[in-house]
mmJSON file of the N, C-alpha and C atoms, coordinates in Angstrom:
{"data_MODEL":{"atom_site":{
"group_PDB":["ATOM","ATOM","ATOM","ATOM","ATOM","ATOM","ATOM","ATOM","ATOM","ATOM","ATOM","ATOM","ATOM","ATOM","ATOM","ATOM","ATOM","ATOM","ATOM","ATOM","ATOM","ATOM","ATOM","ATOM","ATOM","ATOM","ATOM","ATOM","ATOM","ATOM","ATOM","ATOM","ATOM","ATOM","ATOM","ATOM","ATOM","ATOM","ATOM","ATOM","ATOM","ATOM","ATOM","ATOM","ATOM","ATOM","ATOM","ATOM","ATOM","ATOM","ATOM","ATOM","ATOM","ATOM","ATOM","ATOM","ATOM","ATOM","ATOM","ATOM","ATOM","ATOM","ATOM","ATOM","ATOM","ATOM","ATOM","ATOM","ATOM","ATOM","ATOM","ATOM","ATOM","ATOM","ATOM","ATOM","ATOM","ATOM","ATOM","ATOM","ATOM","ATOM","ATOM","ATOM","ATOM","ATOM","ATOM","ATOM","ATOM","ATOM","ATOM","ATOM","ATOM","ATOM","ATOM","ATOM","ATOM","ATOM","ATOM","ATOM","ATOM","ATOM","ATOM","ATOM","ATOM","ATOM","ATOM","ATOM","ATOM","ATOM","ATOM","ATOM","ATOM","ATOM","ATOM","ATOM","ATOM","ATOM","ATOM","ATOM","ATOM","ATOM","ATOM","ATOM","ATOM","ATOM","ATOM","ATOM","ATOM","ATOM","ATOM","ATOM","ATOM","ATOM","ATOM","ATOM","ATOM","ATOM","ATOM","ATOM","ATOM","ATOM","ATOM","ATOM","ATOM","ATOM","ATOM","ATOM","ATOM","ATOM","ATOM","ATOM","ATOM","ATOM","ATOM","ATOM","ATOM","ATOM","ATOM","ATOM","ATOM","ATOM","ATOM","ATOM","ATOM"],
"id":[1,2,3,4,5,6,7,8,9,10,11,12,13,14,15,16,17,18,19,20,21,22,23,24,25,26,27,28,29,30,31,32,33,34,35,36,37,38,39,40,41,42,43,44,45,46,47,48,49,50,51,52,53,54,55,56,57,58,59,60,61,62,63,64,65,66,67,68,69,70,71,72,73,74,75,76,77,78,79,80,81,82,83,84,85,86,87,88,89,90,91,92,93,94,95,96,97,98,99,100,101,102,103,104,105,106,107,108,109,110,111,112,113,114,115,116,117,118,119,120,121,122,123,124,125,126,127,128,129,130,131,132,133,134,135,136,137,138,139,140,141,142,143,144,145,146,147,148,149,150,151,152,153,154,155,156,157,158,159,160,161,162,163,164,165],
"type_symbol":["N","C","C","N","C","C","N","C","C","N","C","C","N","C","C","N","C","C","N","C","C","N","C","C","N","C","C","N","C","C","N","C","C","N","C","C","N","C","C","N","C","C","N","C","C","N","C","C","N","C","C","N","C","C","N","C","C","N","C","C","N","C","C","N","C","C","N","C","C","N","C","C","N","C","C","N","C","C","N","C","C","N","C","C","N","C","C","N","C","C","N","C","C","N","C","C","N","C","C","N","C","C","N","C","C","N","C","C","N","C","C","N","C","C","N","C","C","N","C","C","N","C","C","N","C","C","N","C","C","N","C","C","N","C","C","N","C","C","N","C","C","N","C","C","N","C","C","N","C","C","N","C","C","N","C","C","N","C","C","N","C","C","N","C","C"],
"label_atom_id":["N","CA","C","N","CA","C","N","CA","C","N","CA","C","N","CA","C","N","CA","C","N","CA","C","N","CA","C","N","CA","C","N","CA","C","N","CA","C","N","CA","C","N","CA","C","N","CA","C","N","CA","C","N","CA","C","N","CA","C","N","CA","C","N","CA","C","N","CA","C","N","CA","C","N","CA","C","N","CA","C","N","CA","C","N","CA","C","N","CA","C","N","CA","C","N","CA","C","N","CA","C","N","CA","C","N","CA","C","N","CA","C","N","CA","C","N","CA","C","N","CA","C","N","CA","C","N","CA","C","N","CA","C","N","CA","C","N","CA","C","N","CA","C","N","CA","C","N","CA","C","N","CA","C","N","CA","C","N","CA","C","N","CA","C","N","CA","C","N","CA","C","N","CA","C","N","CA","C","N","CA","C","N","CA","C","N","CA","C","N","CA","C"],
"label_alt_id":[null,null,null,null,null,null,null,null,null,null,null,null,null,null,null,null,null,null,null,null,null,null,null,null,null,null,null,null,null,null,null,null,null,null,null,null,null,null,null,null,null,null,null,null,null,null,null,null,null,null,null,null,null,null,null,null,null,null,null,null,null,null,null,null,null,null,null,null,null,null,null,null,null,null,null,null,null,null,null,null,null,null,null,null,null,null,null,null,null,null,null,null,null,null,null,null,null,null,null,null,null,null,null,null,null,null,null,null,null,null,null,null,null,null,null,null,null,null,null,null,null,null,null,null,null,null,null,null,null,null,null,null,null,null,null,null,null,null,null,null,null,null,null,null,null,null,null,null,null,null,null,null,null,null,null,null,null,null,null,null,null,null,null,null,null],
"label_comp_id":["UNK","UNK","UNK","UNK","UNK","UNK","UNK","UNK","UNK","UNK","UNK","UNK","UNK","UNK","UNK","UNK","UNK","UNK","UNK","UNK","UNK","UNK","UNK","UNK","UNK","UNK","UNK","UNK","UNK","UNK","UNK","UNK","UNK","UNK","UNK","UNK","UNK","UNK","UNK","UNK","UNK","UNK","UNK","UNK","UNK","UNK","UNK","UNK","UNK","UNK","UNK","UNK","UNK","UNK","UNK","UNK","UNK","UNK","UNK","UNK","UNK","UNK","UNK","UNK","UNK","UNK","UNK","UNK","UNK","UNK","UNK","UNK","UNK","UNK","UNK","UNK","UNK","UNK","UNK","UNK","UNK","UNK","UNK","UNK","UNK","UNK","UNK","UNK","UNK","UNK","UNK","UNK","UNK","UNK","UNK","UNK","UNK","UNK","UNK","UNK","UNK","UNK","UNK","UNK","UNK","UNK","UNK","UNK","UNK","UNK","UNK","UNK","UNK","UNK","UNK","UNK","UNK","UNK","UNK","UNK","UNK","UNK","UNK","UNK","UNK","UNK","UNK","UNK","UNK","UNK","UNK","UNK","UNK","UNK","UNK","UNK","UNK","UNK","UNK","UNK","UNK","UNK","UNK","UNK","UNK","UNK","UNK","UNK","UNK","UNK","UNK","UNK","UNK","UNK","UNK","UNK","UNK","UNK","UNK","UNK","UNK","UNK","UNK","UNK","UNK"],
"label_asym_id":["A","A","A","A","A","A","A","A","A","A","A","A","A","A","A","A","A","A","A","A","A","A","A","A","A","A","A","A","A","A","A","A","A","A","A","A","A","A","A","A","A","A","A","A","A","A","A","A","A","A","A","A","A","A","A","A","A","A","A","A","A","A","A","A","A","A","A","A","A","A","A","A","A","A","A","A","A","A","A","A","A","A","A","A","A","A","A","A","A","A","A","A","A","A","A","A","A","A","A","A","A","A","A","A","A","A","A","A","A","A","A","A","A","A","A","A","A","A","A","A","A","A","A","A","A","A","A","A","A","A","A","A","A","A","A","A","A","A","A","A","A","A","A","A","A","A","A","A","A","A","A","A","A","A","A","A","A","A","A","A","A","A","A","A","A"],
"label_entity_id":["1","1","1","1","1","1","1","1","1","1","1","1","1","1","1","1","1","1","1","1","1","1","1","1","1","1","1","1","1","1","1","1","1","1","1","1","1","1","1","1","1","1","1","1","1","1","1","1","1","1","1","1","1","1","1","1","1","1","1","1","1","1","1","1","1","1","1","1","1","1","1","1","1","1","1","1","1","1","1","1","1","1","1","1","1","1","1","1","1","1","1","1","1","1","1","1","1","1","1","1","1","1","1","1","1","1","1","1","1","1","1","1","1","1","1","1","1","1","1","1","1","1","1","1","1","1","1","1","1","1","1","1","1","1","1","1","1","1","1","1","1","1","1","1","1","1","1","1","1","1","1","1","1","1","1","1","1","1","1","1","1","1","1","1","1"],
"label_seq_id":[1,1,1,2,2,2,3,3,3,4,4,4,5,5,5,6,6,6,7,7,7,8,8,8,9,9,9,10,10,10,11,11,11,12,12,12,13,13,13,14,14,14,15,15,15,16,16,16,17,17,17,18,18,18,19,19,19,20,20,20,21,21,21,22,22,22,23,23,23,24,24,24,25,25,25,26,26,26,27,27,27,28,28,28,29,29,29,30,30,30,31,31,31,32,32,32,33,33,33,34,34,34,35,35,35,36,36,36,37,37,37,38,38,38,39,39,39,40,40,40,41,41,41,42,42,42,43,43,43,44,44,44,45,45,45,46,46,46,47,47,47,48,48,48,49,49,49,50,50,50,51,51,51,52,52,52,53,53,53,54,54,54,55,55,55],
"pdbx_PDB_ins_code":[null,null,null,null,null,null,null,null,null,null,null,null,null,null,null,null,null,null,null,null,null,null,null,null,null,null,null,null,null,null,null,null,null,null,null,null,null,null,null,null,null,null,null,null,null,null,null,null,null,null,null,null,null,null,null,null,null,null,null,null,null,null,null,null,null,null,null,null,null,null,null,null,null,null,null,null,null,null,null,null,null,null,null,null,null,null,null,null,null,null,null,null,null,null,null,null,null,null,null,null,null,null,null,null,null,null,null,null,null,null,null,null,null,null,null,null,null,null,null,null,null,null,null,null,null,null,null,null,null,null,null,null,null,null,null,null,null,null,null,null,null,null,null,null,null,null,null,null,null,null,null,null,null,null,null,null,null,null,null,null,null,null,null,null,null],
"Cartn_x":[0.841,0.0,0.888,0.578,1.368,1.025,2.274,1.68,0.832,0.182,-0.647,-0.431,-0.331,0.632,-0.437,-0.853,-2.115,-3.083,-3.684,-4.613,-4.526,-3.203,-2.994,-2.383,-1.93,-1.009,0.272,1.401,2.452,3.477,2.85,3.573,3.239,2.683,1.955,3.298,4.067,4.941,4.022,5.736,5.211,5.311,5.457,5.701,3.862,3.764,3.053,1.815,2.531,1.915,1.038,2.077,1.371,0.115,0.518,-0.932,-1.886,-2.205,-3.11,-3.709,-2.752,-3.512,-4.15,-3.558,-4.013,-5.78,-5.08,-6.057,-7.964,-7.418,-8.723,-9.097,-8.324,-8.365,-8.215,-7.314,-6.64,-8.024,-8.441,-9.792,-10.887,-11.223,-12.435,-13.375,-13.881,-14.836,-14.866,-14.797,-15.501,-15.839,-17.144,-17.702,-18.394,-17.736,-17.737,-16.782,-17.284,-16.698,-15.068,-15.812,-14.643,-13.253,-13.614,-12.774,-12.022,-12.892,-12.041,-11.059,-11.539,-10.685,-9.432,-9.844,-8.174,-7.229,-8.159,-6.89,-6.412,-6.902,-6.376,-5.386,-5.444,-4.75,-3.302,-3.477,-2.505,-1.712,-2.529,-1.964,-1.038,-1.688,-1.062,0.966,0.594,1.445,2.694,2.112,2.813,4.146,3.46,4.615,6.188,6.43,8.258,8.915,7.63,7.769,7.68,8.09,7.688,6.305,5.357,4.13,4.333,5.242,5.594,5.922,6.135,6.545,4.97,4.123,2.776,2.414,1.91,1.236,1.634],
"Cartn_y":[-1.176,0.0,1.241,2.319,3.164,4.433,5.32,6.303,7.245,7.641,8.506,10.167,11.001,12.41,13.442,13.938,15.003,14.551,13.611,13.464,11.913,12.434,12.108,10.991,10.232,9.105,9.092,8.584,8.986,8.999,8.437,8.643,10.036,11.049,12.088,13.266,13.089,13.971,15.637,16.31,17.48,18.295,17.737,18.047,18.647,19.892,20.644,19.996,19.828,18.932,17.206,16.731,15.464,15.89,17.174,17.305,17.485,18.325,18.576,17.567,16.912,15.684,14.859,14.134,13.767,14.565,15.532,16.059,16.142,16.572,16.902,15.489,14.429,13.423,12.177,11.684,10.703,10.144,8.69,7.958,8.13,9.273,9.775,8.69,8.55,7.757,8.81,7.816,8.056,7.336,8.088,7.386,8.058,9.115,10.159,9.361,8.638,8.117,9.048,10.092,11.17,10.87,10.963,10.996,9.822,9.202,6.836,7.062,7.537,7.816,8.447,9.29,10.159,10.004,8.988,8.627,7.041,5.93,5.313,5.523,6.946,7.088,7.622,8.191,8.702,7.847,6.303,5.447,5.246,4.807,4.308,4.829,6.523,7.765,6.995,6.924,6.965,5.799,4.669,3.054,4.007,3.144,3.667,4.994,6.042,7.644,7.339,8.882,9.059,9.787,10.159,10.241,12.318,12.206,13.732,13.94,13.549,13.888,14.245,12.991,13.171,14.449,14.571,15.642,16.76],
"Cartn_z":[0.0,0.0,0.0,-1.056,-0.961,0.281,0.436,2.29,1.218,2.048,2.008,2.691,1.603,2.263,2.275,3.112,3.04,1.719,2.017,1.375,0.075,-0.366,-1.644,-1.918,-2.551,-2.744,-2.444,-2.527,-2.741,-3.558,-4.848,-5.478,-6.66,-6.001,-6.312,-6.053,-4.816,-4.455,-4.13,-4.871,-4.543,-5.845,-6.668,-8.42,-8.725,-9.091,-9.322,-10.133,-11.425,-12.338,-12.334,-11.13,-10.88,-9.835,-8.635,-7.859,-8.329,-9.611,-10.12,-11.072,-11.779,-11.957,-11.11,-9.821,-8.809,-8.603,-7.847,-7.532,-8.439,-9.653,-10.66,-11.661,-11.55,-12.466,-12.174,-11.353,-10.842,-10.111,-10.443,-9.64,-10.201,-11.206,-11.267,-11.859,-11.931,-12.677,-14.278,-14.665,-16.553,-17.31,-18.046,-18.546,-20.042,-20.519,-21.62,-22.727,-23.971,-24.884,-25.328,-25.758,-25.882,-24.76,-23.804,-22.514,-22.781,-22.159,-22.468,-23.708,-25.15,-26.117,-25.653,-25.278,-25.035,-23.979,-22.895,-21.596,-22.638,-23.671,-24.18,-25.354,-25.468,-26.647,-26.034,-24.614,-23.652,-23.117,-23.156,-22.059,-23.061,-24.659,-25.76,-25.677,-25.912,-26.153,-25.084,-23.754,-22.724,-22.541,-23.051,-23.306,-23.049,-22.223,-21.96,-21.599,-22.009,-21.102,-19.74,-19.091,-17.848,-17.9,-17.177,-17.018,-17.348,-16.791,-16.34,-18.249,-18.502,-20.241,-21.201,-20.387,-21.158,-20.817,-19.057,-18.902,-19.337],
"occupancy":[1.0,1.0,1.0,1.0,1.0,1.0,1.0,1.0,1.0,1.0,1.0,1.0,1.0,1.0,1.0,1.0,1.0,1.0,1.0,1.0,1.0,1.0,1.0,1.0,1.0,1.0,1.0,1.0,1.0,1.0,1.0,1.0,1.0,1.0,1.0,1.0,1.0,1.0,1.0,1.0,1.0,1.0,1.0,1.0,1.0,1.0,1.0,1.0,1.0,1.0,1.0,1.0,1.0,1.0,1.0,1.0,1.0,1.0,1.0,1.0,1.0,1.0,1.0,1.0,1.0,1.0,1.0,1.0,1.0,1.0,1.0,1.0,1.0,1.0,1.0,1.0,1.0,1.0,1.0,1.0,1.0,1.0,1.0,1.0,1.0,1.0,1.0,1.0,1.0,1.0,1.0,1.0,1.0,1.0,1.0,1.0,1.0,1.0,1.0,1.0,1.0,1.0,1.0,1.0,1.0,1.0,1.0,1.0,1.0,1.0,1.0,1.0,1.0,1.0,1.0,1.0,1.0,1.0,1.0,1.0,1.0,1.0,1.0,1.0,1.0,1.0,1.0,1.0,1.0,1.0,1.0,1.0,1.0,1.0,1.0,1.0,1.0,1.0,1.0,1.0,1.0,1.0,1.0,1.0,1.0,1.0,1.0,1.0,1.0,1.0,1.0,1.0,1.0,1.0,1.0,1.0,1.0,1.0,1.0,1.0,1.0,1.0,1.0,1.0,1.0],
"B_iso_or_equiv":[0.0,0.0,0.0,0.0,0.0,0.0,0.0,0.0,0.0,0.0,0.0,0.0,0.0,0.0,0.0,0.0,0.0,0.0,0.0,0.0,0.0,0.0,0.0,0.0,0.0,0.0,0.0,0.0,0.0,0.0,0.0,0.0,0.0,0.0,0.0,0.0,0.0,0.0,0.0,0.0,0.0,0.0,0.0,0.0,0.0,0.0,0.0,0.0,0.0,0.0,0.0,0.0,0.0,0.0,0.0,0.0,0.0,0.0,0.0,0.0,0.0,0.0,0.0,0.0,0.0,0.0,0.0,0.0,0.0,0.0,0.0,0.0,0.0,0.0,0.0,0.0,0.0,0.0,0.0,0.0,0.0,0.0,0.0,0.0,0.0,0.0,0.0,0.0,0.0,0.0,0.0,0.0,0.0,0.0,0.0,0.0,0.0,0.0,0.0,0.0,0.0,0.0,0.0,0.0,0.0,0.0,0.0,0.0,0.0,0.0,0.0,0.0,0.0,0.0,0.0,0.0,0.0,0.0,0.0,0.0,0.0,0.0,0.0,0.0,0.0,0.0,0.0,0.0,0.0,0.0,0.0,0.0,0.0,0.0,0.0,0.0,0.0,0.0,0.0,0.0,0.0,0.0,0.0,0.0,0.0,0.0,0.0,0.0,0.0,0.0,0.0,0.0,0.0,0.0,0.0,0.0,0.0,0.0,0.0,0.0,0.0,0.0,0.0,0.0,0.0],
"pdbx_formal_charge":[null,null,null,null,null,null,null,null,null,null,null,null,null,null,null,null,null,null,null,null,null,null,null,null,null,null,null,null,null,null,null,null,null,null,null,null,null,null,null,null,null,null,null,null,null,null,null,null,null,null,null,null,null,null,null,null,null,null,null,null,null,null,null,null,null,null,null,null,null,null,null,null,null,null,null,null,null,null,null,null,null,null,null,null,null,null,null,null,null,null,null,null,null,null,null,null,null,null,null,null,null,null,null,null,null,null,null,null,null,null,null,null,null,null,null,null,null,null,null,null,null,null,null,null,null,null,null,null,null,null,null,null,null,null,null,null,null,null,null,null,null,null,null,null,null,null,null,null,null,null,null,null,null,null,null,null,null,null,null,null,null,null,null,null,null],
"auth_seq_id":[1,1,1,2,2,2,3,3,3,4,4,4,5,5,5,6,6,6,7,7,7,8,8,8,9,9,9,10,10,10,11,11,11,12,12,12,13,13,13,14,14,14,15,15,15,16,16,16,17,17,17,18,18,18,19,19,19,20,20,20,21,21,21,22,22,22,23,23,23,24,24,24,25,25,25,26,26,26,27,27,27,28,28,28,29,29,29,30,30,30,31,31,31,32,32,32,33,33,33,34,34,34,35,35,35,36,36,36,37,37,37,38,38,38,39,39,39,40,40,40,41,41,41,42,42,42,43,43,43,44,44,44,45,45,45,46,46,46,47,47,47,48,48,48,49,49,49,50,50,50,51,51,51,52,52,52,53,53,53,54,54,54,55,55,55],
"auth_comp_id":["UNK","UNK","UNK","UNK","UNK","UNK","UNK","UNK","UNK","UNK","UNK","UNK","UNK","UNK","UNK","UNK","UNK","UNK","UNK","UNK","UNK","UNK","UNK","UNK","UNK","UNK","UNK","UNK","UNK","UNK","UNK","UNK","UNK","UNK","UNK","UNK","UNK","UNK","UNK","UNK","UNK","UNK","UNK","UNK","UNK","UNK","UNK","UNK","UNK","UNK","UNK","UNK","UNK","UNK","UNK","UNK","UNK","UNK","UNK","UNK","UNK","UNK","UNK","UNK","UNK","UNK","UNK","UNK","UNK","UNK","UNK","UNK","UNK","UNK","UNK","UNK","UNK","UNK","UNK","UNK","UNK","UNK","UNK","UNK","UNK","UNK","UNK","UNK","UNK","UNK","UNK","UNK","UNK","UNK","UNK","UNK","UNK","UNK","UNK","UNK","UNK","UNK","UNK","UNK","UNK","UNK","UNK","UNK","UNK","UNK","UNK","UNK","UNK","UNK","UNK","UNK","UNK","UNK","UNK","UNK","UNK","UNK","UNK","UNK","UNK","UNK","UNK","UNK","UNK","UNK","UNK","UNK","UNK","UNK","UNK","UNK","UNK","UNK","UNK","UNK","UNK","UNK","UNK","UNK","UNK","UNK","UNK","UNK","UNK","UNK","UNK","UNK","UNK","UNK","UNK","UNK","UNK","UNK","UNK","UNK","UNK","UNK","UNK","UNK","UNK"],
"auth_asym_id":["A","A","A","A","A","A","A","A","A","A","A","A","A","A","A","A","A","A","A","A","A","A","A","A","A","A","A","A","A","A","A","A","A","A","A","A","A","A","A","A","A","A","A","A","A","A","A","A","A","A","A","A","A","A","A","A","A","A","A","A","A","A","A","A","A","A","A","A","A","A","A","A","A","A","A","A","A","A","A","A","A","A","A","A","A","A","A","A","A","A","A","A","A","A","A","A","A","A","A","A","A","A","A","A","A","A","A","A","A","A","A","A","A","A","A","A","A","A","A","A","A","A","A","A","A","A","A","A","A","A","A","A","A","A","A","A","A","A","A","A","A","A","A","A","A","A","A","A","A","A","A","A","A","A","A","A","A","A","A","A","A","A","A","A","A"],
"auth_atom_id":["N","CA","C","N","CA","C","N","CA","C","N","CA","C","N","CA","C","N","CA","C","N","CA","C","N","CA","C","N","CA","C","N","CA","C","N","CA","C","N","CA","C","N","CA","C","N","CA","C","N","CA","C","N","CA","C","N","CA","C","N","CA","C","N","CA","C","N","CA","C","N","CA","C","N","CA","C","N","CA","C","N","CA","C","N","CA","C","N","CA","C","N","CA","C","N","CA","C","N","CA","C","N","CA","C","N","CA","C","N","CA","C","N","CA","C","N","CA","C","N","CA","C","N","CA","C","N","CA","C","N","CA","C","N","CA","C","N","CA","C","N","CA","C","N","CA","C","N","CA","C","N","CA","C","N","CA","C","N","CA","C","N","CA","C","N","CA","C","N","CA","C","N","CA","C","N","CA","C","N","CA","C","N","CA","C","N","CA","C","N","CA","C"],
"pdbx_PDB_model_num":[1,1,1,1,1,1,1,1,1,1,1,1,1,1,1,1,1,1,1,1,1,1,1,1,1,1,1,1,1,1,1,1,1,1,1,1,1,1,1,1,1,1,1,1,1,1,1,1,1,1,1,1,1,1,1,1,1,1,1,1,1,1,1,1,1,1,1,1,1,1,1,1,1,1,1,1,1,1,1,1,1,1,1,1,1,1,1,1,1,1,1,1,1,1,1,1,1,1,1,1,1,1,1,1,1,1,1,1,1,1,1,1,1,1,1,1,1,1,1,1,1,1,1,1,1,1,1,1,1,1,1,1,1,1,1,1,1,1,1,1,1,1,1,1,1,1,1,1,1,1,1,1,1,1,1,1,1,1,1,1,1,1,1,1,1]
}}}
């Protein structure tokens, strides 16, 4: 289980970019065709990046 740091995960840190993902995206439920499209086309993008490259 990962710690849990004010709120958040931890592997969230303190990197600007990952809180706000966290924060506004990270868990959400979806269910907007559009949406599903573009986090699979992201996951696609992502193979062998760091996450921080996508966002």
């Amino acid at each position: 289980m990962q710690d849990i740091i004010n709120g958040r995960c931890g592997w969230c840190g303190t990197d600007e970019l990952y809180v706000k993902y966290h924060d506004e995206e990270w868990g959400k439920t979806v269910t907007d065709d559009k949406t599903l499209f573009e986090f699979l086309v992201l996951e696609s993008a992502q193979a062998g990046l760091s996450w921080i490259t996508i966002l």
